[in-house]
PyMOL CGO cylinders between C-alpha atoms (Angstrom):
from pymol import cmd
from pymol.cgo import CYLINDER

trace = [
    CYLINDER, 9.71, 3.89, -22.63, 6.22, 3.27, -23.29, 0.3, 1, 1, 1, 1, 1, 1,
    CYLINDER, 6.22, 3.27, -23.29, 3.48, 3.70, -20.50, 0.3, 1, 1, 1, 1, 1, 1,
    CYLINDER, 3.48, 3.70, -20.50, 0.39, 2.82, -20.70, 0.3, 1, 1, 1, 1, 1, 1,
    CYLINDER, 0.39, 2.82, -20.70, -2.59, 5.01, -19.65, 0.3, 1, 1, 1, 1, 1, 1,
    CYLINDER, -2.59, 5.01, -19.65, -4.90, 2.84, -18.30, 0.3, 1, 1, 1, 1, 1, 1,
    CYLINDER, -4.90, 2.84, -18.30, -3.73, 2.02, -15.46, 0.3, 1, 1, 1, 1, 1, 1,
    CYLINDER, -3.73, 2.02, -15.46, -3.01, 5.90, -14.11, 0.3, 1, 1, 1, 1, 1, 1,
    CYLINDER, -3.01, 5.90, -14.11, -6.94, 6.46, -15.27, 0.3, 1, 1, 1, 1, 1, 1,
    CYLINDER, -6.94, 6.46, -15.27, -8.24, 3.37, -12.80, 0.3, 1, 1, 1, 1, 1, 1,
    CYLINDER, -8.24, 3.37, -12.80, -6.17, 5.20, -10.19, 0.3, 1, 1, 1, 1, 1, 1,
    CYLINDER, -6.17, 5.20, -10.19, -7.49, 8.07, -10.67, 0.3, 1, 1, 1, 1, 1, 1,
    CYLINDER, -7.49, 8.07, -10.67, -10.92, 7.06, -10.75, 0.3, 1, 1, 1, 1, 1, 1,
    CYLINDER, -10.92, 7.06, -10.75, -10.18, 5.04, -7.56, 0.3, 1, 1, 1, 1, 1, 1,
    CYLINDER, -10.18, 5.04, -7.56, -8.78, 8.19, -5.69, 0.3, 1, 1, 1, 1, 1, 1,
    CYLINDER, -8.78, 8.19, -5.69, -11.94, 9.53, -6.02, 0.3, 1, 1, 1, 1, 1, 1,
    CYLINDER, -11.94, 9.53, -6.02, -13.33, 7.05, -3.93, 0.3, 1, 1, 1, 1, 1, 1,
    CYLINDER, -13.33, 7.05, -3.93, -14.87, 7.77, -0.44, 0.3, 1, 1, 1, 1, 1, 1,
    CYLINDER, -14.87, 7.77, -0.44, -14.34, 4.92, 1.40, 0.3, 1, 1, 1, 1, 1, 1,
    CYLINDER, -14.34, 4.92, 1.40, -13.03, 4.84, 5.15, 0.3, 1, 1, 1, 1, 1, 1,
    CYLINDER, -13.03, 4.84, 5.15, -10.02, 2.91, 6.12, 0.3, 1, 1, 1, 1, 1, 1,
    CYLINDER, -10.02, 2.91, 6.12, -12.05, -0.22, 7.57, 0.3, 1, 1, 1, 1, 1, 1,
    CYLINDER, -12.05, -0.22, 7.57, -13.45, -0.56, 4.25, 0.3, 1, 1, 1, 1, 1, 1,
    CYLINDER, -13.45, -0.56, 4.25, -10.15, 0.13, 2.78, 0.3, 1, 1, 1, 1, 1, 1,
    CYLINDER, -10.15, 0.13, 2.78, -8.12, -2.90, 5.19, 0.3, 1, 1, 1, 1, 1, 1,
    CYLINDER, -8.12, -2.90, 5.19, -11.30, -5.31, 4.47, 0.3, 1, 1, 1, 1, 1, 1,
    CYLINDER, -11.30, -5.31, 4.47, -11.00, -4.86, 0.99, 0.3, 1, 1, 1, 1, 1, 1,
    CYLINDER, -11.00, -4.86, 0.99, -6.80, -5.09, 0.87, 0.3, 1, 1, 1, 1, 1, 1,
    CYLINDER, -6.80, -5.09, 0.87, -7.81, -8.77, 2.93, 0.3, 1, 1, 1, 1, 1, 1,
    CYLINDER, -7.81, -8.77, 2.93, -10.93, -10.13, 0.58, 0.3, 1, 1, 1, 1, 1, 1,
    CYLINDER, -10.93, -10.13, 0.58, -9.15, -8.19, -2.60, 0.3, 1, 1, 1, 1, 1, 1,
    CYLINDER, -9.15, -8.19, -2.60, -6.20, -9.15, -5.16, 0.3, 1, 1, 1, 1, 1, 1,
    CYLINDER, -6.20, -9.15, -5.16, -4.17, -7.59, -8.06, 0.3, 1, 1, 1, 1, 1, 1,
    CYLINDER, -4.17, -7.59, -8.06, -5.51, -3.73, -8.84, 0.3, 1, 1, 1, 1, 1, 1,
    CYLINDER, -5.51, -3.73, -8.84, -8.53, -3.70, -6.93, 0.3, 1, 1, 1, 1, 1, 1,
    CYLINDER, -8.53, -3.70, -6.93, -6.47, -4.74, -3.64, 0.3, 1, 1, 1, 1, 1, 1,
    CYLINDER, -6.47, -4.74, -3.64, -3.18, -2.21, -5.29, 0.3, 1, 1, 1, 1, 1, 1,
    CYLINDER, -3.18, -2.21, -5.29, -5.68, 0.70, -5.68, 0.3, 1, 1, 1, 1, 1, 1,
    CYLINDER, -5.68, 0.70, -5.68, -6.62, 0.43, -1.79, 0.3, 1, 1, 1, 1, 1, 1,
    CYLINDER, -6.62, 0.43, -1.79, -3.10, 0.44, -0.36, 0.3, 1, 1, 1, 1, 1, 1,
    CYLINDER, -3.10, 0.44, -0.36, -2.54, 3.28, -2.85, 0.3, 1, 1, 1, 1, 1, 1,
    CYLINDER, -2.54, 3.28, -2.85, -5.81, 5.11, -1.02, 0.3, 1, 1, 1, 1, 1, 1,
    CYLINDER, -5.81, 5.11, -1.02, -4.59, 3.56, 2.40, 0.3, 1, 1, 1, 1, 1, 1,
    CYLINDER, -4.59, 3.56, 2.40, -1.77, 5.10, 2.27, 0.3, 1, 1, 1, 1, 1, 1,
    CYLINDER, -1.77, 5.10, 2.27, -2.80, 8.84, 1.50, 0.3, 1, 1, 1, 1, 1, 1,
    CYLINDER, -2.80, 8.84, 1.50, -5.18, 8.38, 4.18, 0.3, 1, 1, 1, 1, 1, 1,
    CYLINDER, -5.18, 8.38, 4.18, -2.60, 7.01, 6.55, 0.3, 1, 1, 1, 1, 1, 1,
    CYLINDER, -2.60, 7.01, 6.55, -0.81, 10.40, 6.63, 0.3, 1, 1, 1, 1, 1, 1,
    CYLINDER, -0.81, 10.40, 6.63, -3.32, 11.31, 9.31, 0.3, 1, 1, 1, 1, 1, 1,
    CYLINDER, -3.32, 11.31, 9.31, -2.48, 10.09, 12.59, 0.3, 1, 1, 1, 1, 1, 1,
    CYLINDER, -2.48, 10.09, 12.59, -6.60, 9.72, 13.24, 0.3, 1, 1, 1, 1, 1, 1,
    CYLINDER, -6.60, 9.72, 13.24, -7.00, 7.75, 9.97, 0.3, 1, 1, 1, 1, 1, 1,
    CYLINDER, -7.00, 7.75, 9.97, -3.89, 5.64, 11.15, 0.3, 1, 1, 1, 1, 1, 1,
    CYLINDER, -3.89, 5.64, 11.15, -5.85, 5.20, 14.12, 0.3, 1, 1, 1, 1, 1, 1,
    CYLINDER, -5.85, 5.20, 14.12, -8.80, 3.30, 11.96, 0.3, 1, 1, 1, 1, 1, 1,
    CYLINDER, -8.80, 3.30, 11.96, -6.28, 1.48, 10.56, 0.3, 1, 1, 1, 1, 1, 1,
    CYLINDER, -6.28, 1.48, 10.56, -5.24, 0.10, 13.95, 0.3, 1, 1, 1, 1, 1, 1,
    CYLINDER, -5.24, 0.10, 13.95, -8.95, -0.53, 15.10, 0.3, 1, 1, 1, 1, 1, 1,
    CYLINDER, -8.95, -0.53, 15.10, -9.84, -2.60, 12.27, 0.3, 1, 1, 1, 1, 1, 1,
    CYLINDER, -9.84, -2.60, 12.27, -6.86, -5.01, 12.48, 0.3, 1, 1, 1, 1, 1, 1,
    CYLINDER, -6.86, -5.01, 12.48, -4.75, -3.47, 9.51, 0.3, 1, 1, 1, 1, 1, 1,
    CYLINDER, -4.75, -3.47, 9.51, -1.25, -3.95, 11.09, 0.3, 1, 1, 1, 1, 1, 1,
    CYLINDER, -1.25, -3.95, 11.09, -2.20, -7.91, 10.83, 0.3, 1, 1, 1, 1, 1, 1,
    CYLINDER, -2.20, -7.91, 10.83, -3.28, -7.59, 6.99, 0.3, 1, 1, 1, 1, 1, 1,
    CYLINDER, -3.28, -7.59, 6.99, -0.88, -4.89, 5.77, 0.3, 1, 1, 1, 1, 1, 1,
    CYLINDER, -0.88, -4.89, 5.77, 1.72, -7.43, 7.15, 0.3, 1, 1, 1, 1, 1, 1,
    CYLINDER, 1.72, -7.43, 7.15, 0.18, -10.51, 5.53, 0.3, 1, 1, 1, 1, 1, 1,
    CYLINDER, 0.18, -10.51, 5.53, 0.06, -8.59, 2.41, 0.3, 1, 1, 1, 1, 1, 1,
    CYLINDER, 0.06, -8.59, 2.41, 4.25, -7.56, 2.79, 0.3, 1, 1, 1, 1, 1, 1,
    CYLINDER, 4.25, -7.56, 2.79, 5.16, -10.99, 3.26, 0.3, 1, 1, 1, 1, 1, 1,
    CYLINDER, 5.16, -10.99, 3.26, 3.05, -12.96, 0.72, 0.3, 1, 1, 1, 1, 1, 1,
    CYLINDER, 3.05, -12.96, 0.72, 1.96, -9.90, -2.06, 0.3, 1, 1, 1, 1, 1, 1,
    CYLINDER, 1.96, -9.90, -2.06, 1.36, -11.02, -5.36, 0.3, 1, 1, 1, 1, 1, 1,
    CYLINDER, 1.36, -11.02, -5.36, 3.17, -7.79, -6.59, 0.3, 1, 1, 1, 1, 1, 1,
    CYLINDER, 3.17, -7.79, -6.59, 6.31, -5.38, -5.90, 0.3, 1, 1, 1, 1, 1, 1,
    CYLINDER, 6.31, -5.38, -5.90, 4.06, -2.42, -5.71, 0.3, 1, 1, 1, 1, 1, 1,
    CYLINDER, 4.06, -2.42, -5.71, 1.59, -3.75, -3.20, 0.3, 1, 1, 1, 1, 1, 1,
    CYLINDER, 1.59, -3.75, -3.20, 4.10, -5.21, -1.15, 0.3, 1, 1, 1, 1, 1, 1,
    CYLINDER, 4.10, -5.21, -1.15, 6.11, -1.43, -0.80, 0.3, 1, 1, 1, 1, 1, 1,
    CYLINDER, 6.11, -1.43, -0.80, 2.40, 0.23, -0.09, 0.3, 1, 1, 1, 1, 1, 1,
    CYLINDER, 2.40, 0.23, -0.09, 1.30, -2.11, 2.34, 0.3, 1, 1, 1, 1, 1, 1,
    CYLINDER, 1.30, -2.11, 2.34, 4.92, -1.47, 4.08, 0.3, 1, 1, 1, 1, 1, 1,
    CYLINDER, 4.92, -1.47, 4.08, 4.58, 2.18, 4.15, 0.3, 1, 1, 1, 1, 1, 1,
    CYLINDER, 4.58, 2.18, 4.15, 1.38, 2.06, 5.64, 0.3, 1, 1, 1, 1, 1, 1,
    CYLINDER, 1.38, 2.06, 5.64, 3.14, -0.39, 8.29, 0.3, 1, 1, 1, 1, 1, 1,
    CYLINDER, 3.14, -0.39, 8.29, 6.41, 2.15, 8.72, 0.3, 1, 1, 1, 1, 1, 1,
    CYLINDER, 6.41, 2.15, 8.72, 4.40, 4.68, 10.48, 0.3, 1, 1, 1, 1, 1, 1,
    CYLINDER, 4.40, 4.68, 10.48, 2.87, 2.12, 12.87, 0.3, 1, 1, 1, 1, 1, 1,
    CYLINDER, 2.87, 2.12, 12.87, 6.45, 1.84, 13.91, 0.3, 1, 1, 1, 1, 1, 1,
    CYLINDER, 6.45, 1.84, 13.91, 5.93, 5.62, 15.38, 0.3, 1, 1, 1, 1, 1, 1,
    CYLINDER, 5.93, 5.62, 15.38, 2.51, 5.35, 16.87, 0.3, 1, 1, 1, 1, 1, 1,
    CYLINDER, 2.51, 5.35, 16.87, 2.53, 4.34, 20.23, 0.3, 1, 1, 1, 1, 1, 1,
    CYLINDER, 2.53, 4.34, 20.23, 4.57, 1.34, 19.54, 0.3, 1, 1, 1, 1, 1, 1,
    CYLINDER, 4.57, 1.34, 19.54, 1.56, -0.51, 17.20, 0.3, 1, 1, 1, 1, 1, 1,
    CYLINDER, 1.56, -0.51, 17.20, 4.03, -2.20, 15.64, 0.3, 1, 1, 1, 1, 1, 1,
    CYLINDER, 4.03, -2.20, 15.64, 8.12, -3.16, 16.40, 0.3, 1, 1, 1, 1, 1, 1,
    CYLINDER, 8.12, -3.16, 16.40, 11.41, -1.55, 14.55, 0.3, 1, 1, 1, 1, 1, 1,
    CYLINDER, 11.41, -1.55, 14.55, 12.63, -5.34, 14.62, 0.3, 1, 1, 1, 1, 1, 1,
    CYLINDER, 12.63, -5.34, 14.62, 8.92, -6.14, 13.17, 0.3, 1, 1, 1, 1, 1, 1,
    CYLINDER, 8.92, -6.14, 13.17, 8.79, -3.97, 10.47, 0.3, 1, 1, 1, 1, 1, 1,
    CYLINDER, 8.79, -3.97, 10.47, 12.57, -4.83, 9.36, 0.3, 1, 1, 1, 1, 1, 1,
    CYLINDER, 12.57, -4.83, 9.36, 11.42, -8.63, 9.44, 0.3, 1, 1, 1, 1, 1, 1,
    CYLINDER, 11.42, -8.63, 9.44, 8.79, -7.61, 6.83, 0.3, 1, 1, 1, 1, 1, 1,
    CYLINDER, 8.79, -7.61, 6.83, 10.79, -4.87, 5.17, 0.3, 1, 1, 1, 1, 1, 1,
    CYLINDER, 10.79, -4.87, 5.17, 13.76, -7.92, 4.19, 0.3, 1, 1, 1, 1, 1, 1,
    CYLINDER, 13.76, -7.92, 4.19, 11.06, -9.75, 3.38, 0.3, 1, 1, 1, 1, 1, 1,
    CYLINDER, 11.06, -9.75, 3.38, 9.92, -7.92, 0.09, 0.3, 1, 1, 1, 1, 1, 1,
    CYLINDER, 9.92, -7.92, 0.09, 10.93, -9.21, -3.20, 0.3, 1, 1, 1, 1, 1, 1,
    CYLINDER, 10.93, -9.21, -3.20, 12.95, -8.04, -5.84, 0.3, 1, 1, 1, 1, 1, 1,
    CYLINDER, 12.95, -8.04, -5.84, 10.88, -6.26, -8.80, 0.3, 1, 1, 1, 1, 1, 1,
    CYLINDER, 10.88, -6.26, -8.80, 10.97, -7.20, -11.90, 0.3, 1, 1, 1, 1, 1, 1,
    CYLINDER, 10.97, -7.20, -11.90, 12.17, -5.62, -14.69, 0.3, 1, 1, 1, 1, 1, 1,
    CYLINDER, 12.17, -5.62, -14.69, 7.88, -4.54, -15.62, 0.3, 1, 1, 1, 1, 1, 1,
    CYLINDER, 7.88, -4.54, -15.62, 7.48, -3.36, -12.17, 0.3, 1, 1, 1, 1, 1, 1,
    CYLINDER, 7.48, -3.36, -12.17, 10.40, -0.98, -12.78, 0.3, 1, 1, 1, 1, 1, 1,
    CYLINDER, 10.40, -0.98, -12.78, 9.80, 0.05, -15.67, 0.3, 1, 1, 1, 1, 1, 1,
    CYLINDER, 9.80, 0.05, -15.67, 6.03, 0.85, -14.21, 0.3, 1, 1, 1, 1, 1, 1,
    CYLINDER, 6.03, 0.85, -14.21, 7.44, 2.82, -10.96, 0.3, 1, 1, 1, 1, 1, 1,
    CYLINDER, 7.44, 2.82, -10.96, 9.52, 5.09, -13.36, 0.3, 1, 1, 1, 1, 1, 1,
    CYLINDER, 9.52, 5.09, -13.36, 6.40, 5.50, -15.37, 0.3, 1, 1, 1, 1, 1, 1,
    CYLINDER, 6.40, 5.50, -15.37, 4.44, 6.61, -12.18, 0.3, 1, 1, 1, 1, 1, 1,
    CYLINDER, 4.44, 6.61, -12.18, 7.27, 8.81, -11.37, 0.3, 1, 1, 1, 1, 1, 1,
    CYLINDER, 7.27, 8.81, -11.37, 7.07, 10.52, -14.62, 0.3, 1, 1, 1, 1, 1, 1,
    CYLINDER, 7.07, 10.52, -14.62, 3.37, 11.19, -14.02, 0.3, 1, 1, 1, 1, 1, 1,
    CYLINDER, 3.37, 11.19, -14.02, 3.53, 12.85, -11.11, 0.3, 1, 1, 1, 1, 1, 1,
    CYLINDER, 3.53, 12.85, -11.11, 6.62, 14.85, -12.22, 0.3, 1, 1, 1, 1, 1, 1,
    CYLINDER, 6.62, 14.85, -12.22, 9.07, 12.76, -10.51, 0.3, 1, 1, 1, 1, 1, 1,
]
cmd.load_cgo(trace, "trace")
């Protein structure tokens, strides 16, 4: 299977990337295709900290995470914008179990590129 490299060296680049979770949830609701995928992908390495969740809460994320699950233009931003959402589900109730499975069954199937672009993501990080 062929990967390209391009993409993994604009996420790399992009990981590098200072910004603070308000900037990150403004730019995931002004943003599309990989400049708005590269912030849930930052999002949600930040969201692993309860305080940066916290941010995320503050600066109305639960509302555009969940805009971005239900109407994402891809696969990819539509699974990172639900992980960020999943551990909402944990946090003081920011967001319901029947909520979250709403938005979970409403992701879309990937297509056969997407896959092919998760396995090559796997493969790069020794998955």
């Amino acid at each position: 299977m062929a990967c390209p490299n391009s993409g993994a060296q604009a996420t790399d680049r992009a990981l590098a990337s200072p910004l603070d979770c308000t900037d990150l949830v403004d730019t995931i609701a002004t943003a599309t295709g990989d400049e708005q995928q590269r912030a849930l992908l930052l999002l949600v390495r930040k969201c692993i900290n309860r305080q940066e969740r916290e941010q995320v809460y503050e600066a109305n994320g639960i509302h555009v995470l969940s805009e971005v699950v239900s109407s994402g233009d891809t696969y990819l931003t539509q699974l990172y914008a639900l992980k960020c959402l999943g551990w909402a589900t944990n946090d003081s109730s920011k967001l319901s179990e029947p909520a979250l499975e709403k938005l979970r069954e409403s992701v879309r199937e990937a297509t056969p590129e997407e896959l092919t672009s998760l396995e090559c993501l796997a493969d790069a990080v020794g998955g």
